[in-house]
TORFIKE-854345 format. One record per atom (N, C-alpha, C): residue number from 1; residue in three letters; y, z, x. Coordinates in steps of 0.05 Angstrom, whole numbers. Layout:
+-----+-----+--------+--------+--------+
|   i |  aa |      y |      z |      x |
+-----+-----+--------+--------+--------+
| NUM | ALA |      Y |      Z |      X |
...
+-----+-----+--------+--------+--------+
***
This chain:
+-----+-----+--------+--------+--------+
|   i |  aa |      y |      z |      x |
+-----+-----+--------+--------+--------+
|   1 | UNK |   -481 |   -679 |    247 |
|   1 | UNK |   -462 |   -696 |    233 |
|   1 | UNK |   -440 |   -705 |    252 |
|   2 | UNK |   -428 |   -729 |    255 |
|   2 | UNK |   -411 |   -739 |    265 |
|   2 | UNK |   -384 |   -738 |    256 |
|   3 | UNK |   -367 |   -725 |    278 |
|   3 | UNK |   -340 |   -726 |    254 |
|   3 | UNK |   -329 |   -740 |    263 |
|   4 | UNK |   -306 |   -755 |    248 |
|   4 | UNK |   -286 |   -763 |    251 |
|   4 | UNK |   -262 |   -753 |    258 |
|   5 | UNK |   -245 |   -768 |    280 |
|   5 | UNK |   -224 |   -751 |    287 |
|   5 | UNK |   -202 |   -770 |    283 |
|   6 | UNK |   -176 |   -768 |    292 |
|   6 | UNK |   -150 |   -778 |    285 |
|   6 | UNK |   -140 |   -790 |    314 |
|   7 | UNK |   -159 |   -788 |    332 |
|   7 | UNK |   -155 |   -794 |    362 |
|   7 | UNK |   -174 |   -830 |    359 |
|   8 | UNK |   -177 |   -839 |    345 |
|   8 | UNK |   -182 |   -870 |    335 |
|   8 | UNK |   -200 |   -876 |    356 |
|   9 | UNK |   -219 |   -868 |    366 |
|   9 | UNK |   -237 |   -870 |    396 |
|   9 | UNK |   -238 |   -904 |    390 |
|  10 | UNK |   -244 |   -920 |    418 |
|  10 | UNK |   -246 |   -943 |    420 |
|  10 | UNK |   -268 |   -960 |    402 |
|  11 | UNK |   -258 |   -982 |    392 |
|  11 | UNK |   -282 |   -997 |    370 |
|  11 | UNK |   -309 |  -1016 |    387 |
|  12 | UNK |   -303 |  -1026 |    405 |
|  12 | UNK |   -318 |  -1041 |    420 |
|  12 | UNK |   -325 |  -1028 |    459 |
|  13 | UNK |   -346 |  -1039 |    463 |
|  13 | UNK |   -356 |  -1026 |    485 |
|  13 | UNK |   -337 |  -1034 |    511 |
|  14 | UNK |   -317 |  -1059 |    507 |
|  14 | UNK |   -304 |  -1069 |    535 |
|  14 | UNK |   -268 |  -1046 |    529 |
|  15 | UNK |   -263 |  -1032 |    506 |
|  15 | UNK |   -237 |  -1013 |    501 |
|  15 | UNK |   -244 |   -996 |    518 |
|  16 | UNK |   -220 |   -989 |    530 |
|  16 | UNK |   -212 |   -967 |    544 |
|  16 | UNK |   -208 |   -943 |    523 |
|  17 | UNK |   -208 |   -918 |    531 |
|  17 | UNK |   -202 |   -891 |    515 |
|  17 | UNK |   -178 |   -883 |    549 |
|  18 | UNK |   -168 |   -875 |    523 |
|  18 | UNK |   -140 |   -863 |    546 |
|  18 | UNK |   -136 |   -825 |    547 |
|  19 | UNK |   -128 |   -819 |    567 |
|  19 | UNK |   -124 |   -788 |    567 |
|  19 | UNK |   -110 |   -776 |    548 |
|  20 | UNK |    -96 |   -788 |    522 |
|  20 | UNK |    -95 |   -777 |    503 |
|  20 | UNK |   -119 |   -766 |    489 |
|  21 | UNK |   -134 |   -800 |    484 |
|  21 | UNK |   -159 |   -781 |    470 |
|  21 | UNK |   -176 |   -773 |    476 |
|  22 | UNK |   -182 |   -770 |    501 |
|  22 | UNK |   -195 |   -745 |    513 |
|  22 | UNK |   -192 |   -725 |    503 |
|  23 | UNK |   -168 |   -713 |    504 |
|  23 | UNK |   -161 |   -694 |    501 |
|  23 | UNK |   -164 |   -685 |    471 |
|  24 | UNK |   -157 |   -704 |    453 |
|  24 | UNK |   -168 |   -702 |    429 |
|  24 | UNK |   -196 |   -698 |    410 |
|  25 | UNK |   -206 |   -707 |    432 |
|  25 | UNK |   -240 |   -713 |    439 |
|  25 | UNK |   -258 |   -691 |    442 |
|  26 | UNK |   -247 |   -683 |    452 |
|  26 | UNK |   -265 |   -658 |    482 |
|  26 | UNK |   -272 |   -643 |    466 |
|  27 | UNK |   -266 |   -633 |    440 |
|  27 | UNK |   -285 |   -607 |    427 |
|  27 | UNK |   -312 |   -627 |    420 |
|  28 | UNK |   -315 |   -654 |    407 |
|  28 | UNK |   -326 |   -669 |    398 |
|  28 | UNK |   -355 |   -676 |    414 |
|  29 | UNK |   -332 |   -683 |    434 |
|  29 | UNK |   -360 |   -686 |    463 |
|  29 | UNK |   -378 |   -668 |    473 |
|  30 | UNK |   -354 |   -638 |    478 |
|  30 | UNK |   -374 |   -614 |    488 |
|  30 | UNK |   -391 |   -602 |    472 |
|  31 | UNK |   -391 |   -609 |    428 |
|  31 | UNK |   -411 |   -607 |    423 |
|  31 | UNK |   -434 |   -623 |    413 |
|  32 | UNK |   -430 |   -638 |    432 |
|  32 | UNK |   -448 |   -673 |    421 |
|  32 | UNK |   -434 |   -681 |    394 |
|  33 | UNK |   -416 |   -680 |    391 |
|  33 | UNK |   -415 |   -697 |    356 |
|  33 | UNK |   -398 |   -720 |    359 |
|  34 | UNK |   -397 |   -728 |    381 |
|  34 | UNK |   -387 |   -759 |    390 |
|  34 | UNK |   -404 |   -777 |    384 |
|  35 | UNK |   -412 |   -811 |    369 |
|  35 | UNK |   -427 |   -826 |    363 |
|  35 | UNK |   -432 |   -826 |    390 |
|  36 | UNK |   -446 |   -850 |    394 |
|  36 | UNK |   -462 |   -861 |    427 |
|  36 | UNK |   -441 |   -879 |    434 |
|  37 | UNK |   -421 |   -890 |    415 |
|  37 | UNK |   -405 |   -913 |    430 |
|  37 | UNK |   -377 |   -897 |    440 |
|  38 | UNK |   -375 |   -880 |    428 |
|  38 | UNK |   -344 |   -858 |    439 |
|  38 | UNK |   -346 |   -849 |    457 |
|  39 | UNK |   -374 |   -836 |    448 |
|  39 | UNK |   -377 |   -813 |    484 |
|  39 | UNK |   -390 |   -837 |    504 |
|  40 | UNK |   -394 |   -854 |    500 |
|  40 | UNK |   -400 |   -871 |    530 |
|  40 | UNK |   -371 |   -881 |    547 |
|  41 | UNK |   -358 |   -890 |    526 |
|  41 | UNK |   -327 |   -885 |    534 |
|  41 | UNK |   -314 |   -873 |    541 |
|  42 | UNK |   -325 |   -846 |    523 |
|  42 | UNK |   -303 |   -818 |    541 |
|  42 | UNK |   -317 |   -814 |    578 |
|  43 | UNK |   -343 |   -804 |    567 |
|  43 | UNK |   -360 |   -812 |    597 |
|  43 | UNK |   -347 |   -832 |    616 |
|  44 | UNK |   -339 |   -864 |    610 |
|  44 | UNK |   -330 |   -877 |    630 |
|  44 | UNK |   -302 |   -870 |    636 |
|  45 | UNK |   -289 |   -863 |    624 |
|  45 | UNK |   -256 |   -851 |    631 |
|  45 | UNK |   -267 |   -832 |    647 |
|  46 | UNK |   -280 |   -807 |    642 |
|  46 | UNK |   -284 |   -796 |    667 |
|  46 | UNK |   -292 |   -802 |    687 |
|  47 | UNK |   -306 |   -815 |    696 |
|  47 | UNK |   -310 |   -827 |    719 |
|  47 | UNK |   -287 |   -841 |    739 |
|  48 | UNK |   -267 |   -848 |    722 |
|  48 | UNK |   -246 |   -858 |    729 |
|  48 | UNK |   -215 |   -840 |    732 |
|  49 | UNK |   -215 |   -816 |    714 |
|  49 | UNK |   -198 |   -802 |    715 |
|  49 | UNK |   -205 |   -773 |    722 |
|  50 | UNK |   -199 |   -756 |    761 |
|  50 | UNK |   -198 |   -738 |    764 |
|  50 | UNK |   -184 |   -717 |    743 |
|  51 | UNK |   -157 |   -720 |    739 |
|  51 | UNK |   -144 |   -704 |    719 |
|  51 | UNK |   -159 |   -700 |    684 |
|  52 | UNK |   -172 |   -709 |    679 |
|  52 | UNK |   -185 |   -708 |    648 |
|  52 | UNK |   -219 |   -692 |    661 |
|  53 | UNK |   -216 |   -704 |    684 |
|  53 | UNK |   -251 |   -682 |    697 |
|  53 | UNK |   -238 |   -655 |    696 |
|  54 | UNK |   -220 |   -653 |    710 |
|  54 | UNK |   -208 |   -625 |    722 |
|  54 | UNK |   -198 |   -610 |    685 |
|  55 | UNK |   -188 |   -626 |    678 |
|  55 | UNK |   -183 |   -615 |    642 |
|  55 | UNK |   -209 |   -597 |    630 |
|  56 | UNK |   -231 |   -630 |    632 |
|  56 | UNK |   -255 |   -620 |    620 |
|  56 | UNK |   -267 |   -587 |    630 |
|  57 | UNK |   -270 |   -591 |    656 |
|  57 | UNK |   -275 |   -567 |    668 |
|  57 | UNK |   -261 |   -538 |    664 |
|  58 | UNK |   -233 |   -548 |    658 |
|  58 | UNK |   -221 |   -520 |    652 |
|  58 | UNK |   -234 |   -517 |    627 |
|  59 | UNK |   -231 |   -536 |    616 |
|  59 | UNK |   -246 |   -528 |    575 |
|  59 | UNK |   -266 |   -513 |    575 |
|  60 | UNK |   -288 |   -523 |    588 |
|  60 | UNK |   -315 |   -522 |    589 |
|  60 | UNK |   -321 |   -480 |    601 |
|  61 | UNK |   -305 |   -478 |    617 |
|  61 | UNK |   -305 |   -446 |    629 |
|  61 | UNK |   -289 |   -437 |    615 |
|  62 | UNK |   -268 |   -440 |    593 |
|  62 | UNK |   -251 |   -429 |    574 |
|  62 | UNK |   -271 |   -421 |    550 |
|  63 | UNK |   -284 |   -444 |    541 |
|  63 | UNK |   -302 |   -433 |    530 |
|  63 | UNK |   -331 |   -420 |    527 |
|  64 | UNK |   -341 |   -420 |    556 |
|  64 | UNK |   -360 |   -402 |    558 |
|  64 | UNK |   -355 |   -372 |    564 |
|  65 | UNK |   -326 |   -369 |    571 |
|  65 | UNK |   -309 |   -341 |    581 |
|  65 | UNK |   -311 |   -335 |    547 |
|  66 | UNK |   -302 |   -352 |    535 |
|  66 | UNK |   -292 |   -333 |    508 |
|  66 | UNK |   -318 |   -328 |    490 |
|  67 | UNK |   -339 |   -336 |    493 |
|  67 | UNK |   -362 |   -334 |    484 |
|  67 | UNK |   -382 |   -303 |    497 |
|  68 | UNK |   -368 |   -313 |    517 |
|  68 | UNK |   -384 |   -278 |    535 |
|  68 | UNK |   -373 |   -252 |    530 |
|  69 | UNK |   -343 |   -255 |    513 |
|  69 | UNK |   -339 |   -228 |    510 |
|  69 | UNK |   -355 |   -216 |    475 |
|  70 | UNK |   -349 |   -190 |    475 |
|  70 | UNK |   -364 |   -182 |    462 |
|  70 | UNK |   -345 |   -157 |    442 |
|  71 | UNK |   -356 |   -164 |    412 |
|  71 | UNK |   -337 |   -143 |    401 |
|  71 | UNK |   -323 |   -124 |    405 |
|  72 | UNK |   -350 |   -108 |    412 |
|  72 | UNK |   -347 |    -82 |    416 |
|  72 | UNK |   -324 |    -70 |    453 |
|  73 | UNK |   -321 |    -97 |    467 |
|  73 | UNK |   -301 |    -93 |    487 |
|  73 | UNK |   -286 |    -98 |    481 |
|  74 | UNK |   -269 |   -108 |    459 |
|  74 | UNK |   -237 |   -114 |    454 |
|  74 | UNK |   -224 |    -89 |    437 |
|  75 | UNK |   -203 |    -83 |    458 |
|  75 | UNK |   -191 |    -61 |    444 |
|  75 | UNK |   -188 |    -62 |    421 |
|  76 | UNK |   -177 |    -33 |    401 |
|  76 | UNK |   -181 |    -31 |    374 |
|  76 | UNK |   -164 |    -48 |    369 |
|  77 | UNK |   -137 |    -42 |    379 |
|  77 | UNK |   -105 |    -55 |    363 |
|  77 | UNK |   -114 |    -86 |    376 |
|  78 | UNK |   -129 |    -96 |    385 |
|  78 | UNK |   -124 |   -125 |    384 |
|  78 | UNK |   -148 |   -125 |    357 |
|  79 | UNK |   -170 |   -116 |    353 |
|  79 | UNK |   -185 |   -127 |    329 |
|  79 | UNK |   -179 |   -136 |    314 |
|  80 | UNK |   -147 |   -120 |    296 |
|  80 | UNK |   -137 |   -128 |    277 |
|  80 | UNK |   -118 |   -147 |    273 |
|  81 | UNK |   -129 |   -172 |    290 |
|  81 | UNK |   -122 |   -195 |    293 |
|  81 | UNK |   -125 |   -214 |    276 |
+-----+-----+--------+--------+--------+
***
């Protein structure tokens, strides 16, 4: 399913997407639920913007770090979070 977000991704293929909505974006993208005309956009902003690569990349190892830990290693007093 495709969601909709509040970051208004570009309507036509010649709009720019700006590093706001990237940033707005990026859960969308990293799990495919971007249409084909958003994420080709967000795709071309990266190509163009080091700082939104370097973003993505922090995202992208933030969330494979938080995926690798495992119940049973987080202390008790944090569980009851």
């Amino acid at each position: 399913m495709v969601r909709q977000t509040s970051a208004q991704p570009p309507r036509s293929k010649n709009a720019k997407i700006t590093c706001q909505q990237i940033t707005a974006l990026i859960l969308d993208y990293v799990t495919g639920e971007l249409d084909a005309e958003t994420a080709l956009a967000f795709k071309a902003h990266l190509r163009e913007c080091p700082d939104c690569i370097a973003f993505l990349g922090t995202y992208q190892k933030t969330v494979q770090a938080a995926r690798s830990l495992r119940y049973e290693s987080i202390p008790l007093e944090m569980r009851r979070w």
